[in-house]
NUTOR-180002 format. One record per residue (C-alpha): residue in one letter; x, y, z. Coordinates in Angstrom, 1 decimal. Each point is the difference from the previous one (the first is absolute). Layout:
<nukols>
<nukol type="A" x="X" y="Y" z="Z"/>
...
</nukols>
This chain:
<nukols>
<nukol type="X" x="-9.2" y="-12.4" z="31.6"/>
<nukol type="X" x="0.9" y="3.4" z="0.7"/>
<nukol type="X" x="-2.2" y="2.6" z="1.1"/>
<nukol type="X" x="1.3" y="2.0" z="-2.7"/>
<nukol type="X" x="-1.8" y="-2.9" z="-2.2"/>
<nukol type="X" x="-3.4" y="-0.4" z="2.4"/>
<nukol type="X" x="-0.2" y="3.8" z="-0.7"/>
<nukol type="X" x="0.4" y="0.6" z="-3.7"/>
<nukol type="X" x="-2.7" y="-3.6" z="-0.1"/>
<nukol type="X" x="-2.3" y="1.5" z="2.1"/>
<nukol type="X" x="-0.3" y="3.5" z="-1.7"/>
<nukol type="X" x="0.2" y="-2.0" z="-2.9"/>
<nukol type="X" x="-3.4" y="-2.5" z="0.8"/>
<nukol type="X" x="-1.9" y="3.1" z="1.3"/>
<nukol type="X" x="0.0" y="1.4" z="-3.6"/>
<nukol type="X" x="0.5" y="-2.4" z="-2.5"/>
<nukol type="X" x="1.8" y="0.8" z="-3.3"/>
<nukol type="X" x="0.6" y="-1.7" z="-3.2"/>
<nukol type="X" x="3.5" y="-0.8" z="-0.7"/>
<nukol type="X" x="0.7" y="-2.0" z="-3.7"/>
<nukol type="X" x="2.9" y="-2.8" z="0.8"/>
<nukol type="X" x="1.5" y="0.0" z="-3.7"/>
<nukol type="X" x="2.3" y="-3.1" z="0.4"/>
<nukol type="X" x="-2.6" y="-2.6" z="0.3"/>
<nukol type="X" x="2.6" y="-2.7" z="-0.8"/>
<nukol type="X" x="2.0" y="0.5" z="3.1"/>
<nukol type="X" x="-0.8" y="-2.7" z="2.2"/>
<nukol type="X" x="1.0" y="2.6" z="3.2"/>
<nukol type="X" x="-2.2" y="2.3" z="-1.5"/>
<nukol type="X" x="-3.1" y="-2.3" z="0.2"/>
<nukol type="X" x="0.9" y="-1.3" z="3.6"/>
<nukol type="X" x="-0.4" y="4.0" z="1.1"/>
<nukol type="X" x="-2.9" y="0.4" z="-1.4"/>
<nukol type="X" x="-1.5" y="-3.0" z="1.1"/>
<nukol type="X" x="0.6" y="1.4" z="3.6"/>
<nukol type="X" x="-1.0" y="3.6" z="-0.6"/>
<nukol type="X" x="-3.8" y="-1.5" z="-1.4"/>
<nukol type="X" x="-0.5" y="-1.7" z="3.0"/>
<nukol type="X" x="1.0" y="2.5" z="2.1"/>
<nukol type="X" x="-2.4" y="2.8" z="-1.7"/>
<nukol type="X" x="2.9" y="2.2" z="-0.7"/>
<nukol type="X" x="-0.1" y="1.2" z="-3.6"/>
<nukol type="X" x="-1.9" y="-0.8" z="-3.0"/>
<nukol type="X" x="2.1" y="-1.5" z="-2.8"/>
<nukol type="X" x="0.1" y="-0.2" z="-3.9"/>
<nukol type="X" x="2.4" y="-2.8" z="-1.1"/>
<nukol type="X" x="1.2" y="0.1" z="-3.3"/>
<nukol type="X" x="1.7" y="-3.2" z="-1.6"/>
<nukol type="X" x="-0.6" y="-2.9" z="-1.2"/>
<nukol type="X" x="-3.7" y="-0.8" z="1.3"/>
<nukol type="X" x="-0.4" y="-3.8" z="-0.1"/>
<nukol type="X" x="3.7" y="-0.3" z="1.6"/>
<nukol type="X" x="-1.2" y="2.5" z="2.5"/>
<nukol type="X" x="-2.9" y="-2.1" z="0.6"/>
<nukol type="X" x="1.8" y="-3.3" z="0.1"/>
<nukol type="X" x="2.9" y="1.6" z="2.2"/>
<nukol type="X" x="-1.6" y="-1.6" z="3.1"/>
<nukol type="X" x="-0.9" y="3.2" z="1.8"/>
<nukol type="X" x="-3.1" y="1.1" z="1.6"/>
<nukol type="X" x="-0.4" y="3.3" z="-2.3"/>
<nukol type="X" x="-4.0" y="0.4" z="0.3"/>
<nukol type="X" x="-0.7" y="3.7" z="-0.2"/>
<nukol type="X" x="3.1" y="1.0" z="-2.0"/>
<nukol type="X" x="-1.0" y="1.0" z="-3.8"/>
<nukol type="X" x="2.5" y="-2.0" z="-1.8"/>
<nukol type="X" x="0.7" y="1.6" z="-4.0"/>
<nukol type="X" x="1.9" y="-1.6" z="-2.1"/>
<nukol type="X" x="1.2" y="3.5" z="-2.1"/>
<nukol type="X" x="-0.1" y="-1.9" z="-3.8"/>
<nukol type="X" x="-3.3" y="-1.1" z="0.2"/>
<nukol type="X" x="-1.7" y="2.6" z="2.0"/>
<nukol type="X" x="-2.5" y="2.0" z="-0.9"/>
<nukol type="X" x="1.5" y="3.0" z="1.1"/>
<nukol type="X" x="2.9" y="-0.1" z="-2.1"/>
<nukol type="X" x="-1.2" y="2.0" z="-2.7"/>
<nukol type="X" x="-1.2" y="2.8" z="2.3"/>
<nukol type="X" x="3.2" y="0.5" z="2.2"/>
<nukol type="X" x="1.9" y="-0.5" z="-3.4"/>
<nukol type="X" x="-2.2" y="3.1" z="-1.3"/>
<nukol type="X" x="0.5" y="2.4" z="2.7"/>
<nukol type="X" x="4.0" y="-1.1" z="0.3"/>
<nukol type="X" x="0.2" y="1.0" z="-3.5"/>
<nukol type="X" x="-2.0" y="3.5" z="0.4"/>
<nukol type="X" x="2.7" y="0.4" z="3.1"/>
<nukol type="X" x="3.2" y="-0.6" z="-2.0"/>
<nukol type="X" x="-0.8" y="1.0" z="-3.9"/>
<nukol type="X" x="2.0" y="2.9" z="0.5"/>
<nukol type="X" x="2.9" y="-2.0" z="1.0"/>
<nukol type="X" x="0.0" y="-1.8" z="-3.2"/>
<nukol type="X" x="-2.5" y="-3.3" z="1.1"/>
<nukol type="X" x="-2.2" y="-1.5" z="-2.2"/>
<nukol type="X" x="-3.3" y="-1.8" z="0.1"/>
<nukol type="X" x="1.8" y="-3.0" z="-0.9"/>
<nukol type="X" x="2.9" y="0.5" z="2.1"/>
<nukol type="X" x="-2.5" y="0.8" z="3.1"/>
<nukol type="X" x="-2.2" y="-3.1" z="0.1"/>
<nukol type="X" x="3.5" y="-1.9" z="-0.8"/>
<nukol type="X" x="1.2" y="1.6" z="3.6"/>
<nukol type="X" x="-3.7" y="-1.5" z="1.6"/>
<nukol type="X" x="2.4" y="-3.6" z="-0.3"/>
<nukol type="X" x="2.0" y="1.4" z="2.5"/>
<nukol type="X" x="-1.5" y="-0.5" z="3.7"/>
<nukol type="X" x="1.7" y="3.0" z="1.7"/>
<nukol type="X" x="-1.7" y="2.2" z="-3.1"/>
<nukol type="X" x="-3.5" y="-1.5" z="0.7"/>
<nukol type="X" x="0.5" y="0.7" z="3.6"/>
<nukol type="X" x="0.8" y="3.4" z="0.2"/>
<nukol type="X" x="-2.4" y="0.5" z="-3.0"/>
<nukol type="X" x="-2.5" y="-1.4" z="2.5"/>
<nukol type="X" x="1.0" y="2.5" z="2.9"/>
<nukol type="X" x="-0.5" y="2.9" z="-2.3"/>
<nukol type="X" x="-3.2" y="-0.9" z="-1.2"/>
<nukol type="X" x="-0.9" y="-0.1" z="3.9"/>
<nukol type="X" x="-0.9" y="-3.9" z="-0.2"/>
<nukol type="X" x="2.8" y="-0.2" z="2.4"/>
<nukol type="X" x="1.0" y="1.6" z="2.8"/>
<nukol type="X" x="3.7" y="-0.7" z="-0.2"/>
<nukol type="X" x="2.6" y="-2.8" z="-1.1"/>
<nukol type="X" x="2.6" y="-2.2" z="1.4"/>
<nukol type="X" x="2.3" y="-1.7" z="-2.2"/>
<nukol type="X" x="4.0" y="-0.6" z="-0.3"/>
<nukol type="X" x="0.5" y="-3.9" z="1.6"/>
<nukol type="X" x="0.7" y="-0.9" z="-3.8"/>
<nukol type="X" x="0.6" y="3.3" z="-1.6"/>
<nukol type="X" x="2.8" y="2.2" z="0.4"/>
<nukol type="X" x="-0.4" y="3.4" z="1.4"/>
<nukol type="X" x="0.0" y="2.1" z="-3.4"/>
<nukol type="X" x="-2.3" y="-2.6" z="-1.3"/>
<nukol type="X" x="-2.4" y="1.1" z="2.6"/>
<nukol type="X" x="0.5" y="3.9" z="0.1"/>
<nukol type="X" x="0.0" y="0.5" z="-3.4"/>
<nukol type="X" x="-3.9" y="-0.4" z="-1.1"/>
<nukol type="X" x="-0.5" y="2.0" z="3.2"/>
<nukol type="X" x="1.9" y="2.9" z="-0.8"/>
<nukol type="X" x="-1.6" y="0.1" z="-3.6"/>
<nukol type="X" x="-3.6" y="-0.5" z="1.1"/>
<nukol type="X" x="-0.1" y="1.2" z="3.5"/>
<nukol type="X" x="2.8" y="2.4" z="0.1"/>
<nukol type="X" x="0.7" y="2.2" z="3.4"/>
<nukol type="X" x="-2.3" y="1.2" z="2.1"/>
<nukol type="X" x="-0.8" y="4.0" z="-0.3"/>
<nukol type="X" x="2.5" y="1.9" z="2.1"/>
<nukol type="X" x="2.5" y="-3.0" z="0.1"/>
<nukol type="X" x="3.5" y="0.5" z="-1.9"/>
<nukol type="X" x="1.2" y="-3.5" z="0.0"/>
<nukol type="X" x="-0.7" y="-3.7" z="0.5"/>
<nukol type="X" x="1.6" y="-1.8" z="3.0"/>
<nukol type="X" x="0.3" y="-2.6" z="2.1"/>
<nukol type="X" x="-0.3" y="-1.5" z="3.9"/>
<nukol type="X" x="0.2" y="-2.8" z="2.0"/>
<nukol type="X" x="-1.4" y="-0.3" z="3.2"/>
<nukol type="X" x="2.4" y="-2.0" z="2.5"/>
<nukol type="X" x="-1.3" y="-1.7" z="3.0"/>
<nukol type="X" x="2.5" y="-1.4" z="2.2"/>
<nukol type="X" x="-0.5" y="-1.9" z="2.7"/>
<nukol type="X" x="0.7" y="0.6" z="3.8"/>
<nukol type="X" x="0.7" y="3.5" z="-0.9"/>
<nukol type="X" x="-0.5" y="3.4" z="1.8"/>
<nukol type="X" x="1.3" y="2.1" z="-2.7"/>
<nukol type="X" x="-2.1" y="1.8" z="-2.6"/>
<nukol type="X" x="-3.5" y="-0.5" z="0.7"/>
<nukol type="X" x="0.4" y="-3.2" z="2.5"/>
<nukol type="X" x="2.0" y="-1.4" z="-2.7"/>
<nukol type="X" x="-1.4" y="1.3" z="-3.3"/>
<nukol type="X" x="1.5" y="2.4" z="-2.2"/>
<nukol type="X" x="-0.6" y="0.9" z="-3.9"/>
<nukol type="X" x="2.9" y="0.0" z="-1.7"/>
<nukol type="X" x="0.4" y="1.9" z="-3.6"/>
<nukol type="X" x="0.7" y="-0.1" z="-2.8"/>
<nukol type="X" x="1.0" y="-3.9" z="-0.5"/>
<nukol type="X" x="-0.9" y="-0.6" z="-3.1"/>
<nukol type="X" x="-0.2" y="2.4" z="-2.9"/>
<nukol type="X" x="1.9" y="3.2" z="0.3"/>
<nukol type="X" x="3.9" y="-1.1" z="-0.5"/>
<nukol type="X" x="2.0" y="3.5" z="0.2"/>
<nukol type="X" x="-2.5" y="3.1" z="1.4"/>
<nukol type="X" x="1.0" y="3.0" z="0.1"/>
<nukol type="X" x="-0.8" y="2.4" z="3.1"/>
<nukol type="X" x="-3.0" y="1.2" z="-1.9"/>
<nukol type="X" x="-1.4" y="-3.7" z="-0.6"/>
<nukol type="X" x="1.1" y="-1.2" z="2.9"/>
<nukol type="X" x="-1.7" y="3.3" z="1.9"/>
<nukol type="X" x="-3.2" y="-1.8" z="-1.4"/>
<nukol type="X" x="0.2" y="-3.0" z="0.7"/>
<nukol type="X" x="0.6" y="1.1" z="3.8"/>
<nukol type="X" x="-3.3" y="1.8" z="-0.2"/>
<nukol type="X" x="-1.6" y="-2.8" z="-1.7"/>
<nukol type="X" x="0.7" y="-2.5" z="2.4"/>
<nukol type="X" x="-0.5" y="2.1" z="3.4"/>
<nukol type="X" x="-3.7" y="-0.1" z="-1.9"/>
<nukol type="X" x="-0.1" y="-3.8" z="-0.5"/>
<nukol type="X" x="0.7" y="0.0" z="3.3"/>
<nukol type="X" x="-2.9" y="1.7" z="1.0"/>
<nukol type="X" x="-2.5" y="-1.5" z="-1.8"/>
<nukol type="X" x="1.0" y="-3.5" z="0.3"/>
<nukol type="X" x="1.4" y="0.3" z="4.3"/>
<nukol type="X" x="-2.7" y="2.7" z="1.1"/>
<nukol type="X" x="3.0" y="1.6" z="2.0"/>
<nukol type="X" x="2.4" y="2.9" z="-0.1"/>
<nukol type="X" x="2.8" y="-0.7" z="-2.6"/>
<nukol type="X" x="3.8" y="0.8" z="1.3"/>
<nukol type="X" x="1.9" y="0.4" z="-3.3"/>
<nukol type="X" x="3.7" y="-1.1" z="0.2"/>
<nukol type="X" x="2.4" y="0.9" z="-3.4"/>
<nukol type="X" x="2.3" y="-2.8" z="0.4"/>
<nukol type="X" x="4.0" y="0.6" z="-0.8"/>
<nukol type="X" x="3.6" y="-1.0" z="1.4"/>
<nukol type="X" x="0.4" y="3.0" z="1.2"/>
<nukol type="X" x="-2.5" y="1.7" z="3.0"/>
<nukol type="X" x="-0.4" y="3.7" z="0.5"/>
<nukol type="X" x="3.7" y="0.8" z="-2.5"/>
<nukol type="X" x="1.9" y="-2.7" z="1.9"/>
<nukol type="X" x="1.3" y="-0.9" z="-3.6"/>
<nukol type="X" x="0.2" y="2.6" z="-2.6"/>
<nukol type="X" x="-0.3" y="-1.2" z="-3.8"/>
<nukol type="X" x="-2.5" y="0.1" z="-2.9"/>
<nukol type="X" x="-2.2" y="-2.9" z="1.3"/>
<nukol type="X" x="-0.4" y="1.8" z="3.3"/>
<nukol type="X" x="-1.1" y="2.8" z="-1.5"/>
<nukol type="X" x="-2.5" y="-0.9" z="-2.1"/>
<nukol type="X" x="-1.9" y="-1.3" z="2.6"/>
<nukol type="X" x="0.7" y="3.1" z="2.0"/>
<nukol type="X" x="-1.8" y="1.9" z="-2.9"/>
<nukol type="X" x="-2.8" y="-2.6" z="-0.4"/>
<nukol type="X" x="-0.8" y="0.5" z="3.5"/>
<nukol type="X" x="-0.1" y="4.3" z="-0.3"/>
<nukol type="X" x="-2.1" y="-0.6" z="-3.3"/>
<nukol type="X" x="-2.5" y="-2.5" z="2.0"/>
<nukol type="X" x="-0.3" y="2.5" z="2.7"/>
<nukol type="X" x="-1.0" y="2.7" z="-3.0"/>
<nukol type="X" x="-2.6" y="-2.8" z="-0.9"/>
<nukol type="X" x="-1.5" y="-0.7" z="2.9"/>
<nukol type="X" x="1.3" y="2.7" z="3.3"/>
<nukol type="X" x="-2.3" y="-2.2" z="2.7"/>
<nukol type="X" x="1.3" y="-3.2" z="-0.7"/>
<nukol type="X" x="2.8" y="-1.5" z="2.4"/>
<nukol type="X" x="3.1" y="-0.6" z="-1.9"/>
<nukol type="X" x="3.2" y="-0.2" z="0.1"/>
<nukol type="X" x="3.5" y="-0.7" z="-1.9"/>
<nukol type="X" x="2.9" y="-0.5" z="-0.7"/>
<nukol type="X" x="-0.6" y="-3.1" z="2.9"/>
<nukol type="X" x="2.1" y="-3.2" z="0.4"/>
<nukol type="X" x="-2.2" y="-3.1" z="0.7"/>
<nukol type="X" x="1.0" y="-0.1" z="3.3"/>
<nukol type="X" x="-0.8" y="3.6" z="0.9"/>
<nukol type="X" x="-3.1" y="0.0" z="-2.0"/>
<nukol type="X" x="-1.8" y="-3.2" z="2.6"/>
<nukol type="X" x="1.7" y="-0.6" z="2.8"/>
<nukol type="X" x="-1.0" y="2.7" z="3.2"/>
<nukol type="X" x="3.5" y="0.1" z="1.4"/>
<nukol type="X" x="2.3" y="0.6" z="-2.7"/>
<nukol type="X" x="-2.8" y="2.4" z="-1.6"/>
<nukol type="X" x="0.6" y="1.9" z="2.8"/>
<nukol type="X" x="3.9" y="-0.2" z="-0.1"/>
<nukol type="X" x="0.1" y="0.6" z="-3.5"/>
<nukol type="X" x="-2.7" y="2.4" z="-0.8"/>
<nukol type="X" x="-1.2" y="1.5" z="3.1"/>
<nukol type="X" x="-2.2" y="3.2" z="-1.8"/>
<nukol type="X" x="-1.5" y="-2.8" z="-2.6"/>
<nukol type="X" x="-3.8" y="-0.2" z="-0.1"/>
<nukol type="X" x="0.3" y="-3.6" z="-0.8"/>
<nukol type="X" x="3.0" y="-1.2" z="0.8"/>
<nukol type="X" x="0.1" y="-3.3" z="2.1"/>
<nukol type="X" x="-4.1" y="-0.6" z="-0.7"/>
<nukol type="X" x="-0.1" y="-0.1" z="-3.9"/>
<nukol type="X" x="-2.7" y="-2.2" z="-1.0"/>
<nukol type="X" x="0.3" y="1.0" z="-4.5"/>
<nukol type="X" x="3.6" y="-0.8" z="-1.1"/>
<nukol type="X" x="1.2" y="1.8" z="-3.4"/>
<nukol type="X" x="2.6" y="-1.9" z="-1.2"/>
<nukol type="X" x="2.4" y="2.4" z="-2.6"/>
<nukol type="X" x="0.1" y="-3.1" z="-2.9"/>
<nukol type="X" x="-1.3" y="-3.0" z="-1.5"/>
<nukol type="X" x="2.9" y="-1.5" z="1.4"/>
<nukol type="X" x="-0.2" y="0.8" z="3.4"/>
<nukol type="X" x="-3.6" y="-0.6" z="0.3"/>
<nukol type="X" x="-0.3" y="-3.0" z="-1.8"/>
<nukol type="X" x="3.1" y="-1.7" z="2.3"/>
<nukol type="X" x="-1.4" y="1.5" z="3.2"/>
<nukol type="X" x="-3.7" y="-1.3" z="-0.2"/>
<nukol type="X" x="1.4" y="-4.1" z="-1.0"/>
<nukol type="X" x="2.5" y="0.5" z="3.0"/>
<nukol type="X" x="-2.3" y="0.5" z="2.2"/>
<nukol type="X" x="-2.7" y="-2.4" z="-1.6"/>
<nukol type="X" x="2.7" y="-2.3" z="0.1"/>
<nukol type="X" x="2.0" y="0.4" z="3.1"/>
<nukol type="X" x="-2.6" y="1.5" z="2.4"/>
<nukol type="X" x="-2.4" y="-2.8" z="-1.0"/>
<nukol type="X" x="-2.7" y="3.1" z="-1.2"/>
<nukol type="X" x="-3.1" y="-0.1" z="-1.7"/>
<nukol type="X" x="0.1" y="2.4" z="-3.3"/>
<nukol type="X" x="-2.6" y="1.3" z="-2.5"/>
<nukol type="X" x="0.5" y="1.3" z="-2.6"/>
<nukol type="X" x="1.4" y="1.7" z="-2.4"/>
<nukol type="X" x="-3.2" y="2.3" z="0.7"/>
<nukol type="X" x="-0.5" y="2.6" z="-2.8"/>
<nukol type="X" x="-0.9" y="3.4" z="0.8"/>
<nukol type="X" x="-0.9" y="2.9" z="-2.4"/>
<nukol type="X" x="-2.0" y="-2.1" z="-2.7"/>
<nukol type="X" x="-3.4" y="0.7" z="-0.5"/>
<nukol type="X" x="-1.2" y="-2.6" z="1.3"/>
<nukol type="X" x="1.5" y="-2.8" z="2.0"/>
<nukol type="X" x="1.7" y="-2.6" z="-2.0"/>
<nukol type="X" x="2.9" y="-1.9" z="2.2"/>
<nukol type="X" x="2.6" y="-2.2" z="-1.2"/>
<nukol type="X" x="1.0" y="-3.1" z="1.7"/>
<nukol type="X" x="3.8" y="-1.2" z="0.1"/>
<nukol type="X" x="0.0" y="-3.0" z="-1.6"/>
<nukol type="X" x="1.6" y="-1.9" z="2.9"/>
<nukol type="X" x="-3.0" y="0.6" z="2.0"/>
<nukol type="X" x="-1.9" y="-2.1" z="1.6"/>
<nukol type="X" x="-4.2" y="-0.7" z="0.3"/>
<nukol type="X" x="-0.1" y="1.7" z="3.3"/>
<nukol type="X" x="1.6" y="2.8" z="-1.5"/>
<nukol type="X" x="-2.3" y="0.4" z="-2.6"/>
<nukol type="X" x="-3.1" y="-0.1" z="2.2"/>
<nukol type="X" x="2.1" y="2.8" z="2.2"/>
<nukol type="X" x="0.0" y="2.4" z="-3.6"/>
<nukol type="X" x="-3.2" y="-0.9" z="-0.6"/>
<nukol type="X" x="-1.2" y="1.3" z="2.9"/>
<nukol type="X" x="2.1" y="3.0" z="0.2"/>
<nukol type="X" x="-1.2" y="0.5" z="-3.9"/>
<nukol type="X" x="-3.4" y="0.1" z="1.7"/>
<nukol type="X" x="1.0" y="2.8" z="2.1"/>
<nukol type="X" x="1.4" y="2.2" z="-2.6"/>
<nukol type="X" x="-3.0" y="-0.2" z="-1.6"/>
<nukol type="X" x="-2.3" y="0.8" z="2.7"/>
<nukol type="X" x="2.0" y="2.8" z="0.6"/>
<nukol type="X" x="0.2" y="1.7" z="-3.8"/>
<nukol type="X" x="-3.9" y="-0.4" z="0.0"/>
<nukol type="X" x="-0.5" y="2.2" z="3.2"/>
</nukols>
């Protein structure tokens, strides 16, 4: 276990949450929180299929396990999901029909503050998940736009923070622009803070470092970087940065000697889905690291998806990170 993991546990224990687990079918799901009851970590609602829940095998005393068509809550987050979304054309009807749907019942539960947050996704696909969120929850106040993180931990590594970096956006922004991307720089470099406790070193990721390459791509992220410097003028940030120049202490220095992150970048901004997406499994995969995620940032409340490859450790990993963010939108 990491210490990244110990951390995020421990802070997670000394406050406990409530997080609502909405796949209640998923037999990885169940094994995760199996562990994170006997460990004290969260509170958790379950929502499926109750007497399958309760013959599944698993030690789940303490969790509240609702199965959303008979529960006797149905009617009242059906109620309120319909005052939320008349205006948007939703019926009475059409709301208690959505109270079917777990992820609906979830986040419904969240925003009536019955829950403290949700993790879902190991049988659901991304937009499944985000959807109800972004209709119910929406952004948080002063946030533009919804993204995305992992945090890597790799092993036997001095880069980053002894190994762990956050790496953005890898799962929901395909093509941003310099403004989004601007945001989601800022975004993360907060993440960062809340979830690590430490400084933030904010690297714009690109092919080209400092105008060694000059082309559109470039410089966007050129712009993105002067934009996130508008944002936030204290924060320590940098781009256009290749990979290399952005981590490692040497060829920062070759590369970008005048950088105030260069070679000690701890937040990696990836330009595209594409890149991020690619970079995080290749170094899941080929560096043997541990990854959570995708982490949301800028809902209202903290609702994270799973990828639905992960596995039961992962899930008590976003659990307790889920724990975190919530902790830290109370304060």
């Amino acid at each position: 276990m990491s210490s990244f993991l110990d951390s995020m546990l421990a802070r997670a224990k000394a406050d406990k949450r409530t997080i609502v687990l909405p796949e209640g079918d998923d037999e990885r799901t169940l094994a995760a929180a199996e562990r994170i009851l006997a460990d004290g970590v969260a509170d958790l609602v379950i929502l499926g299929d109750a007497e399958a829940i309760a013959n599944s095998g698993r030690a789940l005393g303490g969790a509240r396990i609702i199965d959303p068509r008979a529960s006797e809550l149905r009617g009242e987050l059906a109620s309120a999901l319909f005052e939320l979304r008349r205006h948007k054309g939703l019926t009475e009807e059409g709301a208690l029909d959505l109270m079917d749907d777990v992820l609906y019942f979830g986040v419904m539960m969240v925003k009536r503050g019955l829950a403290d947050g949700m993790v879902a996704g190991a049988c659901h696909a991304t937009g499944d998940v985000l959807r109800p969120c972004l209709q119910i929850l929406k952004t948080a106040p002063g946030v533009k736009l919804v993204s995305s993180f992992f945090v890597m931990v790799v092993p036997d590594c001095d880069l980053g923070q002894d190994g762990t970096f956050l790496f953005s956006d890898c799962g929901l922004e395909v093509q941003p622009d310099a403004e989004r991307l601007a945001h989601i720089a800022v975004n993360s470099a907060r993440s960062w803070e809340a979830l690590m406790g430490t400084e933030p070193a904010v690297a714009l990721l690109s092919h080209s470092t400092h105008g060694s390459a000059r082309n559109d791509d470039a410089a966007k992220v050129v712009e993105a970087a002067a934009m996130a410097r508008e944002l936030v003028p204290e924060l320590a940030l940098d781009g256009e940065l290749q990979l290399d120049a952005a981590i490692v202490p040497s060829v920062g220095a070759s590369k970008a000697p005048d950088s105030p992150v260069a070679g000690r970048a701890n937040v990696l901004v990836f330009p595209d889905l594409d890149a991020g997406n690619i970079g995080y499994k290749l170094v899941q995969r080929l560096a043997k690291a541990e990854a959570y995620g995708p982490i949301t940032q800028g809902i209202a409340a903290p609702v994270n998806d799973l990828s639905r490859g992960c596995t039961a450790d992962d899930i008590v990993g976003v659990i307790a990170i889920t724990c975190v963010q919530a902790q830290q939108a109370a304060e």
